[in-house]
C-alpha positions as CSV (number, residue, x, y, z in Angstrom):
1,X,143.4,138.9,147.3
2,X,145.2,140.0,144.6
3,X,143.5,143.1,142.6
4,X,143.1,141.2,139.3
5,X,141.3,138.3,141.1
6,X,138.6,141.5,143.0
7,X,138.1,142.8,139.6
8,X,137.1,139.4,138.4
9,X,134.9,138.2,141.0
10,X,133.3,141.8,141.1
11,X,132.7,141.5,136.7
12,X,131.6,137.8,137.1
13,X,128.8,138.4,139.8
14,X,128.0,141.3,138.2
15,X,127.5,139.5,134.8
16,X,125.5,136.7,136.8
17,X,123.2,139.3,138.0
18,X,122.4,140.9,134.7
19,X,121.7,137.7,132.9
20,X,119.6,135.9,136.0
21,X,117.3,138.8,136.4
22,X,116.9,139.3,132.3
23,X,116.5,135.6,132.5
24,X,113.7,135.7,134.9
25,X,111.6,139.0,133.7
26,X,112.0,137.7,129.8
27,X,110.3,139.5,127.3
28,X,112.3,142.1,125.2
29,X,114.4,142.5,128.1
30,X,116.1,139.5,127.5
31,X,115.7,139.1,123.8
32,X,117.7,142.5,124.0
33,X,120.4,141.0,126.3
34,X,120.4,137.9,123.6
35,X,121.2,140.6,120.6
36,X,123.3,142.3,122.3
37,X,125.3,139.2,123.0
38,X,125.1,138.3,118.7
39,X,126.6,141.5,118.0
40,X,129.5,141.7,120.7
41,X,130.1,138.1,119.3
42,X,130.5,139.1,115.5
43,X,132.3,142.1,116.4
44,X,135.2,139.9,118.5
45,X,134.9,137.0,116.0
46,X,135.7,139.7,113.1
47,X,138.9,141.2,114.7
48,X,140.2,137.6,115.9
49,X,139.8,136.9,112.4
50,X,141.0,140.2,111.0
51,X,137.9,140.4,108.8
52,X,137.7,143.8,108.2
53,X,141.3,143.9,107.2
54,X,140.7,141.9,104.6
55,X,137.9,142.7,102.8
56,X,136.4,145.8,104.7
57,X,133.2,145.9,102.3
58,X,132.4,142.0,102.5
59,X,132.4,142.6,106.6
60,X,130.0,145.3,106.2
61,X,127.9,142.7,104.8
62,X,128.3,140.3,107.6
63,X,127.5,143.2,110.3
64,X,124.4,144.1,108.3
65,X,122.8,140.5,108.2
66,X,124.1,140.2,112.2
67,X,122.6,143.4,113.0
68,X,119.4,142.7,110.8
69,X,118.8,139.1,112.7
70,X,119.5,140.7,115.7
71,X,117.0,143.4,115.5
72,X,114.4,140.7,114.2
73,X,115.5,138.9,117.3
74,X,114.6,141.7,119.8
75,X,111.4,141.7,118.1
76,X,110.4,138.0,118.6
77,X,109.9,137.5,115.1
78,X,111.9,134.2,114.8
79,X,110.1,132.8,111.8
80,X,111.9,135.9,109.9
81,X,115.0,135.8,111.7
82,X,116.1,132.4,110.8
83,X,115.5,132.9,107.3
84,X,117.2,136.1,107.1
85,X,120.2,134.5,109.2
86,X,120.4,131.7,106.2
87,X,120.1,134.3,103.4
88,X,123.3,136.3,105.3
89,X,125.4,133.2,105.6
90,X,124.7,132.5,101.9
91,X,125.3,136.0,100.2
92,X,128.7,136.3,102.6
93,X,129.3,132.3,101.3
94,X,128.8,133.5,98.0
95,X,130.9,136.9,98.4
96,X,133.9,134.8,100.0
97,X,134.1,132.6,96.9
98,X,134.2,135.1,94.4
99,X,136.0,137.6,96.2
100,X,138.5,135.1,97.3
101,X,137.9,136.0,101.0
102,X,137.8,134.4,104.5
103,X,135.4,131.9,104.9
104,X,135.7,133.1,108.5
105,X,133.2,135.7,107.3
106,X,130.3,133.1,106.3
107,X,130.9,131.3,109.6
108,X,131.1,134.1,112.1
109,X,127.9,135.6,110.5
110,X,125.9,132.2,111.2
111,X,127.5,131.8,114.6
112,X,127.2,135.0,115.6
113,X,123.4,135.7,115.2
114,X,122.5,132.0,115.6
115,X,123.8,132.3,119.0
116,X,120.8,135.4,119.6
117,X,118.6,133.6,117.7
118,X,118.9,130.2,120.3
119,X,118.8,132.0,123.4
120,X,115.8,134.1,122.5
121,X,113.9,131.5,121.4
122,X,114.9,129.0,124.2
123,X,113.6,131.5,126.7
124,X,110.7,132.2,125.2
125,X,107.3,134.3,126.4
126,X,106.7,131.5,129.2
127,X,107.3,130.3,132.5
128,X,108.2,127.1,130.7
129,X,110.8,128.9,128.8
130,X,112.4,130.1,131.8
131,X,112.3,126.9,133.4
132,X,114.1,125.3,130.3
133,X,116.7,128.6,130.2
134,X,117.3,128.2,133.8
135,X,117.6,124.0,133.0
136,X,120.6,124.8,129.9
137,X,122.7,127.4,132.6
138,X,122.6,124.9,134.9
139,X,124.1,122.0,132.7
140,X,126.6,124.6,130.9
141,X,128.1,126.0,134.5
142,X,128.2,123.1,136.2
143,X,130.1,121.6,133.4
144,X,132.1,124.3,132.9
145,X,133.3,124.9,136.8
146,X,133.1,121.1,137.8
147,X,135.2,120.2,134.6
148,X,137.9,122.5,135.6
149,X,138.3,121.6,139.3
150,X,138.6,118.0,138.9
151,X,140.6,117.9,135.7
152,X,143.3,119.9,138.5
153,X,141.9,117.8,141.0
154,X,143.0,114.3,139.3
155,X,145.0,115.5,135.7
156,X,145.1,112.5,133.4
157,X,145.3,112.2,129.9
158,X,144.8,115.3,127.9
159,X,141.6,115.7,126.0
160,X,142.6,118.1,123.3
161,X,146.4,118.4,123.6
162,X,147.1,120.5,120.2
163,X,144.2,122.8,121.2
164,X,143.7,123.6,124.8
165,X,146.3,121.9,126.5
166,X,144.7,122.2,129.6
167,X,141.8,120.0,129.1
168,X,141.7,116.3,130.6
169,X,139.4,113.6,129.9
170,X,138.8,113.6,133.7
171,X,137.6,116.9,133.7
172,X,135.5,116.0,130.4
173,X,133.4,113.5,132.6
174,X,133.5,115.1,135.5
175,X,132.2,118.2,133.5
176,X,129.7,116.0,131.9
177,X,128.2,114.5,135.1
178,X,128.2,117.1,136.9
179,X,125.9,119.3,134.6
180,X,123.8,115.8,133.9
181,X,122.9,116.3,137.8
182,X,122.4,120.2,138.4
183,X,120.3,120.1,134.8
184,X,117.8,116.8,136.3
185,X,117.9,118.4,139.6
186,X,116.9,122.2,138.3
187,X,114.2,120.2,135.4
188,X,112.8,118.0,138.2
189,X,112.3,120.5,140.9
190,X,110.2,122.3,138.7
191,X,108.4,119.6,136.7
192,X,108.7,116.2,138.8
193,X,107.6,114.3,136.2
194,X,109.9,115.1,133.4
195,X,111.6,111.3,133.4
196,X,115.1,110.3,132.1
197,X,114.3,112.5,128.7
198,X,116.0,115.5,130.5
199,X,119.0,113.9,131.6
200,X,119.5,112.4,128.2
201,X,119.2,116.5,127.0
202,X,121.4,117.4,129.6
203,X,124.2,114.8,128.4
204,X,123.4,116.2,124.8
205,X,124.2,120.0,126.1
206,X,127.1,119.4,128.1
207,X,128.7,117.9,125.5
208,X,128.0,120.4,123.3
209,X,129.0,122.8,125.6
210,X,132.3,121.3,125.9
211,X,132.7,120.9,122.2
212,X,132.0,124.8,122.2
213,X,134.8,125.6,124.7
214,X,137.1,123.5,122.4
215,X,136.0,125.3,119.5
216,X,136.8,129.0,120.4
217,X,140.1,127.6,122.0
218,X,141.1,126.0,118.1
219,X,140.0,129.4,116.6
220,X,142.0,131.4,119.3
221,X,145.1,129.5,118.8
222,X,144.3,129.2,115.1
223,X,144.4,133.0,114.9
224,X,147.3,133.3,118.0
225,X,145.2,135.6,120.7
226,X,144.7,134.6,123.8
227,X,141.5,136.1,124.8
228,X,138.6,136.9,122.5
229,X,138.7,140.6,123.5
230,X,138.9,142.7,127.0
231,X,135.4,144.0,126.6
232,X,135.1,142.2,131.0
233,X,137.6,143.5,132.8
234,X,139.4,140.1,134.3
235,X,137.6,137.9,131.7
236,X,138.2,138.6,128.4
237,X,136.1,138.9,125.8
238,X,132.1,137.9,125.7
239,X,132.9,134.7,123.2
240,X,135.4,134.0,126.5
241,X,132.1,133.9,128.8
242,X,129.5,132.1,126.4
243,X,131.1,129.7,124.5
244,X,130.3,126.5,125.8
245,X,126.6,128.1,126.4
246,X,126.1,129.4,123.0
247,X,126.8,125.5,121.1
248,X,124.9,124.1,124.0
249,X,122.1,126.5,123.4
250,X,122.5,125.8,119.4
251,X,121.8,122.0,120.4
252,X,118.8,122.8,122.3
253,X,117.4,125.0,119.6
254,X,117.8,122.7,116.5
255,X,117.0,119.7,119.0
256,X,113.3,121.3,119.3
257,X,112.8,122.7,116.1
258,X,113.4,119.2,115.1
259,X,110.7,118.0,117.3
260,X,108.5,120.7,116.8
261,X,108.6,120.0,112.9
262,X,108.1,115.7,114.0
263,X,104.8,116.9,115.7
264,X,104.0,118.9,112.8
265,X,103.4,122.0,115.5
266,X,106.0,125.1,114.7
267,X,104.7,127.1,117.3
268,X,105.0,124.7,120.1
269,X,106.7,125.9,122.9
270,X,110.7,125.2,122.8
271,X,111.2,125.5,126.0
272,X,108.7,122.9,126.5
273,X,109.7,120.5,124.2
274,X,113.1,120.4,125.0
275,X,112.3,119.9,128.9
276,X,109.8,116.6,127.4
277,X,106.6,118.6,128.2
């Protein structure tokens, strides 16, 4: 075993460890490990995008409204949070066009903290919430390692050619299967009578957790890095790791806040809605 590979495994389980056991207490300890993921995300999306080279002031901006919806985040106070992640992505919207700037700016501030925003709130105070975290990891890695072994497995048509060249379409659906079976199996062992709503969900995120990984590989090439940063040692960067799990967790988010506002019941569990409970 190559050194490079040890290193890797060695990161990656130790990653797994810290997000399983902040996923299972909850609480702040999690809502911290969710803001700390907003910020390392804004910081790696700012110097792919050379943000702070070109317009150092208008950046400070963007790491103010990240770092404000963060801490709001760690709080739990998510009715604040999501406006104050709007009025960011506005202002830096509005500095961009006048200043002439990167619209990079704009969209790194609303990816970035919606991304802490998502997983915060999908978790929740709950055991429901946990179930329902525990029910979008599931769909995202199983769709993520599945998606790799049998695109090398059978090859195929390319997916996304000009973008991650790598790709298949057989990996796509073998991706997408896959995390359609480990999300039903992880919803149903711990609510039986959950129905076909949660596989439908779990098609929903592991698309969107594909579409993610397609999206950081466009900006990457787009911008001519190969990793988002070195920040894991034998991974890369954090946007590297949570990608496909940050758009799938956007889907979930806006999926039950749309639900929640159809009941007319905003403080309806998330978790719970988005598992059909």
């Amino acid at each position: 075993m190559s050194e490079e590979l040890r290193l890797r495994i060695v990161s990656g389980i130790v990653l797994a460890v810290v997000v399983l056991v902040s996923t299972w207490y909850g609480g702040i300890g999690f809502r911290l490990l969710a803001a700390a993921i907003s910020l390392l995300v804004y910081y790696e999306w700012s110097t792919i995008t050379k943000l702070a080279e070109k317009d150092f002031q208008a950046n400070a901006i963007g790491w103010l409204g990240t770092a404000l919806v963060a801490a709001v985040t760690v709080l739990g106070e998510f009715d604040y949070a999501i406006p104050l992640l709007l009025i960011f992505t506005v202002l830096t919207a509005i500095l961009s066009g006048l200043r002439r700037g990167s619209w990079w700016l704009p969209g790194g501030v609303f990816y970035s903290a919606l991304s802490g925003i998502s997983l915060a709130a999908i978790r929740g105070e709950d055991s429901v919430g946990l179930a329902a975290m525990l029910f979008v990891f599931a769909v995202v890695w199983a769709t993520d390692i599945l998606a790799y072994f049998v695109g090398r497995a059978v090859g195929g048509p390319k997916l996304a050619p000009k973008i991650s060249p790598g790709k298949t379409w057989s990996g796509a659906i073998g991706g997408t299967i896959s995390g359609v079976i480990a999300g039903t199996a992880v919803a149903l062992v711990q609510f039986p009578n959950t129905g076909i709503w949660v596989a439908c969900i779990a098609l929903l995120l592991s698309v969107s957790s594909q579409v993610g990984d397609l999206f950081e590989s466009f900006l990457k090439r787009r911008f001519g890095v190969k990793d988002s940063s070195r920040l894991i040692p034998g991974h890369g960067g954090v946007m590297d790791r949570v990608d496909g799990l940050v758009f799938a967790c956007f889907a979930a988010f806006l999926l039950a806040i749309g639900l929640a506002a159809t009941r007319g019941d905003p403080a309806a569990s998330l978790g719970g809605l988005l598992l059909g409970l």
